[in-house]
C-alpha positions in Angstrom: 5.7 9.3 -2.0 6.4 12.9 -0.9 2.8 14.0 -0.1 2.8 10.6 2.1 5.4 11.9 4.1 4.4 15.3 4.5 0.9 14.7 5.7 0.6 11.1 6.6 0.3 11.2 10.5 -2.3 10.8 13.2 -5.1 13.2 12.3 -5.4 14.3 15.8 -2.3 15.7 16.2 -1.5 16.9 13.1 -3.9 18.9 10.6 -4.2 17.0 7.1 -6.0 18.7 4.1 -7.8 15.2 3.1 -10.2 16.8 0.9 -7.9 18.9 -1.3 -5.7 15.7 -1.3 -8.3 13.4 -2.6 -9.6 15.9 -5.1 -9.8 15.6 -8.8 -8.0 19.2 -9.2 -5.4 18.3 -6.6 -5.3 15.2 -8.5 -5.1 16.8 -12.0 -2.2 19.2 -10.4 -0.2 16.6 -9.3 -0.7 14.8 -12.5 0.7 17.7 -14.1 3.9 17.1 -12.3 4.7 13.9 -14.0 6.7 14.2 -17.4 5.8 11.1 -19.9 9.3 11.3 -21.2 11.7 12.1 -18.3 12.0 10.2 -14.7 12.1 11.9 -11.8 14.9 12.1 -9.6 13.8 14.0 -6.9 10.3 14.4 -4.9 8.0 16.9 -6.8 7.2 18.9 -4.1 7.1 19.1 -0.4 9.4 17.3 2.1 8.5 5.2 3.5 10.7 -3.1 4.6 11.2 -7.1 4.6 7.8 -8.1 5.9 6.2 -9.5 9.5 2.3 -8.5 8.6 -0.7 -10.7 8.1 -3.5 -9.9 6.3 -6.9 -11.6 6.1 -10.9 -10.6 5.1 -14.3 -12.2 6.1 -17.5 -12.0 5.0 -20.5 -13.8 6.4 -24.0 -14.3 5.1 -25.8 -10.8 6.6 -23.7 -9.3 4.0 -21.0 -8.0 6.5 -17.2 -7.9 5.5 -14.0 -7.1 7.3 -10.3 -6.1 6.3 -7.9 -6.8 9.0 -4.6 -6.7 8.7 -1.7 -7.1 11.4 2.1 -6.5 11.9 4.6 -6.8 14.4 6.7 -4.6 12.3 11.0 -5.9 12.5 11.7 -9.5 13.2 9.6 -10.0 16.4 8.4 -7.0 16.8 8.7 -5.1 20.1 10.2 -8.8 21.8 7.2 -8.2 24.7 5.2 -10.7 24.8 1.6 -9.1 27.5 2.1 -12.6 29.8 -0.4 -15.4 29.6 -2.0 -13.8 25.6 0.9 -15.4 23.4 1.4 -12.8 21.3 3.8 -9.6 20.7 3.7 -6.5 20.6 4.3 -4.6 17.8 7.1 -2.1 17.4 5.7 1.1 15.1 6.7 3.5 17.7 10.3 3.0 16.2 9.3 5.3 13.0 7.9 8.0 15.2 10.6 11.2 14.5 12.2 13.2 17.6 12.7 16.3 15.0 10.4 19.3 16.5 7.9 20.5 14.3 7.8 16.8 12.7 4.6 15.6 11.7 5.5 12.7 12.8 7.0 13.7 16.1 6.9 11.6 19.4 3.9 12.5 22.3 1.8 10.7 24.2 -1.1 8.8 22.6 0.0 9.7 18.9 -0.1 7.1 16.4 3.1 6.5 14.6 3.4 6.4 11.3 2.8 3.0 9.6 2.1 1.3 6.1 -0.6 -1.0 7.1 -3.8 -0.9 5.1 -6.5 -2.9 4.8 -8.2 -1.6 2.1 -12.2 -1.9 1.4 -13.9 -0.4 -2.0 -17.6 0.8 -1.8 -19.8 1.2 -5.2 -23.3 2.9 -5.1 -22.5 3.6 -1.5 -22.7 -0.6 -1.1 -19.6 -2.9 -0.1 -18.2 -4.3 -3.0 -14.4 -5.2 -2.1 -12.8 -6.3 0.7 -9.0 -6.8 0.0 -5.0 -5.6 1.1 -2.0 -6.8 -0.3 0.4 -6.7 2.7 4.3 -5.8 2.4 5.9 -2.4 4.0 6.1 0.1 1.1 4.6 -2.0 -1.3 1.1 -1.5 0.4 -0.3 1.8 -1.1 1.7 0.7 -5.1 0.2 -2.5 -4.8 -3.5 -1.4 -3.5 -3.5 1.7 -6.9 -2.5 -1.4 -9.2 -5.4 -4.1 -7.6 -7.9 -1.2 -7.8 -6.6 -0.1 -11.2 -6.5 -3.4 -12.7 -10.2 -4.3 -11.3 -12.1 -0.8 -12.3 -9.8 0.2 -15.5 -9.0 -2.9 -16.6 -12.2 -4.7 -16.1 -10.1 -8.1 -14.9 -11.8 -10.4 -12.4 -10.5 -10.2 -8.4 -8.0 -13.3 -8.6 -7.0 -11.5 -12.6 -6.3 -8.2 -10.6 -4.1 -9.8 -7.9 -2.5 -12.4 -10.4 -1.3 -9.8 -13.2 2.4 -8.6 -13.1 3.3 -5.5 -10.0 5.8 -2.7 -10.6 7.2 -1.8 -7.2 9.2 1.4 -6.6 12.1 1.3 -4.2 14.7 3.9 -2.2 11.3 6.8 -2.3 11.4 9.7 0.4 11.0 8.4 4.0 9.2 9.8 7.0 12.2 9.1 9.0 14.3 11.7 7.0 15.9 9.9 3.9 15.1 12.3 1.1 15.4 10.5 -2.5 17.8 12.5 -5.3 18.0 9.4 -7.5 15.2 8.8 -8.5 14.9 5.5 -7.1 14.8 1.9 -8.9 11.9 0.8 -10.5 11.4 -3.4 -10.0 9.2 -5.2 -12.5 7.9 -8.4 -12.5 7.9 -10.6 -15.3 5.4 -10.4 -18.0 6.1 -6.9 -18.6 6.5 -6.1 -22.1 10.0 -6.0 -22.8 8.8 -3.0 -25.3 7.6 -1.3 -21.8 11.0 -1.9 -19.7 13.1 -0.5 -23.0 10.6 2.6 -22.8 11.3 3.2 -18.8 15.2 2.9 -19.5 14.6 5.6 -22.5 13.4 8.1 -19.7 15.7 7.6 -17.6 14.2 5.4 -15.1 16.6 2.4 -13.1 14.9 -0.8 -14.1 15.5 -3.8 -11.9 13.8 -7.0 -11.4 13.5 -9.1 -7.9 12.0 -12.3 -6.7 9.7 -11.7 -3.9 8.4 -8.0 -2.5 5.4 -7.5 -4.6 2.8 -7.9 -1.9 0.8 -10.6 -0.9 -2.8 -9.5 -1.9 -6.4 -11.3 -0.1 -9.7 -10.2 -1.3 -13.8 -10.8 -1.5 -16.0 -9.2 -3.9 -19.7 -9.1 -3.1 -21.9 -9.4 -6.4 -24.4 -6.3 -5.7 -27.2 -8.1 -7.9 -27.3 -11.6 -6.0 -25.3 -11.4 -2.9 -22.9 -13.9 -4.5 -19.0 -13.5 -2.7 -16.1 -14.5 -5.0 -12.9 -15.0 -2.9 -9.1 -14.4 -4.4 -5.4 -15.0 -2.5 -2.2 -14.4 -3.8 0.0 -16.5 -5.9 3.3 -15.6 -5.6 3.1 -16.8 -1.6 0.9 -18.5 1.0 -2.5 -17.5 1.5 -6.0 -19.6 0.7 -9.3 -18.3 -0.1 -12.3 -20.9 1.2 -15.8 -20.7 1.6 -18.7 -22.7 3.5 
């Protein structure tokens, strides 16, 4: 989580090196970081929540598709309520950081920091994947695993969303915690217990937790025919319909 914290902030305020970051030698570097054997207790280099967020995908028959996603943020959000529009406003501005220098720093018309991501996958340049699986910190693990699971692993899009999460709690946070623990690992069950013995071995906190896994939404659009195949979480409410 370190590089998220370091660089993730609104890219008009602050300068953010997005193609080195998404580069296969960057990639390959920070690979190189990660010891098989051994957990980490501390971030590798470089100096983030219960859940209020919605998230939800369309698609029509033009081919068009849409990931939205929405959050108040705490409880009920910022308690304003515009009058007459029956909704509230969301509080984000409360991870903004008064430190100067920050990244993150207050000033007017910044973005705050935030973990809400609808997510959308392209192939050949073509919309293939709508999805998000809402849930704080949980977003960006959860979207690696959906997209892992669907590309590496071949599973269809309700298999990628059904299949046992890891989740990593107590990471470095843009607000200023820094993690020297290493943090606890959660698992899900249907995790070899093979597996859980192995992450022990090296060190790693294993835990396990009922709820805060993400709740994951998705369309795929079949390239060849124009077909759309919907998916929606199990572990929590959600539906996936078509007409």
């Amino acid at each position: 989580m370190c590089i998220r914290d370091r660089y993730y902030a609104d890219p008009e305020f602050s300068e953010v090196p997005l193609e080195t970051l998404i580069s296969k030698p960057y990639a390959a570097g920070r690979r190189a970081l990660i010891n098989p054997e051994r957990a980490s207790s501390a971030p590798g280099a470089g100096l983030i929540e219960q859940g209020n967020t919605i998230y939800l995908t369309v698609a029509d028959e033009a081919g068009n598709m849409v990931s939205l996603i929405q959050s108040n943020y705490r409880g009920l959000g910022s308690g304003m309520c515009p009058p007459g529009l029956g909704f509230i406003l969301q509080d984000r501005g409360e991870l903004f950081s008064l430190e100067e220098g920050h990244a993150n720093v207050y000033a007017p018309g910044k973005r705050p920091f935030h973990t809400i991501i609808p997510a959308f996958i392209t192939r050949d340049g073509k919309p293939w994947v709508s999805f998000g699986v809402m849930g704080g910190s949980m977003q960006p693990q959860g979207h690696a695993q959906i997209v892992v699971n669907l590309i590496d692993f071949g599973m269809n899009l309700q298999e990628a969303g059904d299949a046992p999460r890891i989740r990593h709690g107590g990471s470095s946070q843009p607000t200023g915690e820094i993690m020297t623990d290493g943090g606890t690992i959660y698992l899900e069950s249907g995790i070899p217990y093979e597996s859980i013995r192995g992450l022990i071995r090296r060190g790693h906190t294993v835990q396990f937790d009922v709820g805060g896994y993400g709740g994951y939404q998705a369309i795929l659009r079949d390239p060849g025919n124009g077909v759309y195949y919907g998916a929606s979480e199990s572990r929590k409410d959600g539906q996936a319909a078509g007409y």
